[in-house]
N, C-alpha and C positions, 0 to 999 in steps of 0.2 A: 189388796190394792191399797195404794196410801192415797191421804185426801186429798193431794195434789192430784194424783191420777183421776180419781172419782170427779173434780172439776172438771178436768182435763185443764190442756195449758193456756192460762189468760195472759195477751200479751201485755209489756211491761209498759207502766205509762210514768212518765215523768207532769207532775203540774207546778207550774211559777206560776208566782201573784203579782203582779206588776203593780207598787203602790203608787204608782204616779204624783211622788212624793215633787218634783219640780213645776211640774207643765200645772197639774190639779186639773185637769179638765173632765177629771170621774168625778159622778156624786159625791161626795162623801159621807151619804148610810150606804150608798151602793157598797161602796168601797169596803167601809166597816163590818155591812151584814156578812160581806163575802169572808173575808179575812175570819171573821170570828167562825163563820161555817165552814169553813176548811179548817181552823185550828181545834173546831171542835168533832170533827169528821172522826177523828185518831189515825188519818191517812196521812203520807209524809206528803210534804210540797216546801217548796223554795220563795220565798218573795223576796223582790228585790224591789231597791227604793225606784227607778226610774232607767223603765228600757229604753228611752232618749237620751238618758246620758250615757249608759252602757255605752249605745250605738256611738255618740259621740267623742268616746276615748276608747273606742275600739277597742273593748274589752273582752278578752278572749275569752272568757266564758260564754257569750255567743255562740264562738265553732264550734265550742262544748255542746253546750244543746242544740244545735244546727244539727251537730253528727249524730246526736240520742235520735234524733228523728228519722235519719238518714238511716242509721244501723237497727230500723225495726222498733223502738221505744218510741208510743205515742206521746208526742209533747204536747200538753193541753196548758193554755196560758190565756190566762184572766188579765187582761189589757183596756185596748182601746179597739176601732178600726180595724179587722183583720190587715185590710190592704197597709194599711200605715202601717202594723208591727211588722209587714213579711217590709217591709219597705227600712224597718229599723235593724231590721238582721243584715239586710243587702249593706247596707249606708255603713254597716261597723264590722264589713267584708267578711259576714258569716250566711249567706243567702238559705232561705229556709227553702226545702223539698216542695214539692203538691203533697207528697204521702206522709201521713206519720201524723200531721200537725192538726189540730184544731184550736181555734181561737177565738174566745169570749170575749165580747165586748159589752164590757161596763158598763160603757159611756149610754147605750141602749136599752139594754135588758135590764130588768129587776132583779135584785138579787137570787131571787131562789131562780131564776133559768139558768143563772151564770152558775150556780150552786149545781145544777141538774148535768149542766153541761161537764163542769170542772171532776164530779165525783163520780158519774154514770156515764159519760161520755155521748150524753143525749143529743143524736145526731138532729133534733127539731130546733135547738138550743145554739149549734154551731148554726146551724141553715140562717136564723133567725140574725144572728151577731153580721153576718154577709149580705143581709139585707140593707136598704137605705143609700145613707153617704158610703159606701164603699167602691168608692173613684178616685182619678189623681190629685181631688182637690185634700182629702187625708192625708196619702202620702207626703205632698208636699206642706201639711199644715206640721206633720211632725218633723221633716228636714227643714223647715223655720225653727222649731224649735229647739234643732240641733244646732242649728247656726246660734240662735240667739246664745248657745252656752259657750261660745266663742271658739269651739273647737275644728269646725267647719265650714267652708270657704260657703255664703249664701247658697243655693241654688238659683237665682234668677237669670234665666238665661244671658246672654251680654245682650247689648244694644236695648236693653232693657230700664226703665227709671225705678230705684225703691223707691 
């Protein structure tokens, strides 16, 4: 039996670091513990400067990971707001699943849950990052912030005053 078998099969996990290199509205040790604990993990992952402005120039690498998700590869991503990132996938017409996805937020946890969550997939870690502000006043603070990159018409409904 080879040692794959002896595991048996672990499914495949994709994880992004979202450095919130524009908005900055993560810590920044959160920010840095995570990143340095992932790069020191010796596990692969992806970080990208800013899933607001992905979203904001519809960058196809969204439906890229949209579909890792979709075709059985869990996507774990270290962000902000669960709701706001499933809200940054929709806005840069790459809508994320219910299945597949788990999503760490920064903005709340300490580094080593987000750590826990990102490398072990610790379902207390995800429960936790869903807790709190996870309502539409998120979603709509990150399509502000997609607007402000100028790439998106506001969201304020009409008959409405900025």
């Amino acid at each position: 039996m080879s040692g794959d078998d002896a595991k048996g099969t672990e499914p495949a996990v994709r994880m992004l670091y979202c450095r919130c290199a524009f908005a900055q509205v993560v810590p920044a040790d959160v920010k840095g513990a995570v990143l340095e604990g992932l790069a020191g993990s010796g596990r692969g992952f992806e970080a990208v400067a800013d899933l607001c402005d992905m979203a904001a120039r519809r960058d196809p690498h969204l439906a890229d990971l949209s579909a890792l998700a979709k075709e059985g590869t869990t996507l774990r991503i270290a962000a902000c707001w669960p709701r706001a990132v499933r809200g940054l996938f929709h806005l840069g017409d790459s809508p994320l699943g219910e299945a597949g996805v788990e999503i760490l937020n920064m903005r709340t946890l300490p580094a080593e849950r987000v750590l826990a969550g990102m490398l072990s997939g610790d379902p207390s870690a995800v429960a936790e990052s869903a807790a709190g502000r996870d309502d539409a006043a998120a979603e709509q603070a990150a399509a502000g912030r997609i607007a402000s990159l100028g790439q998106l018409p506001p969201t304020t409904p009409e008959g409405e005053k900025r």
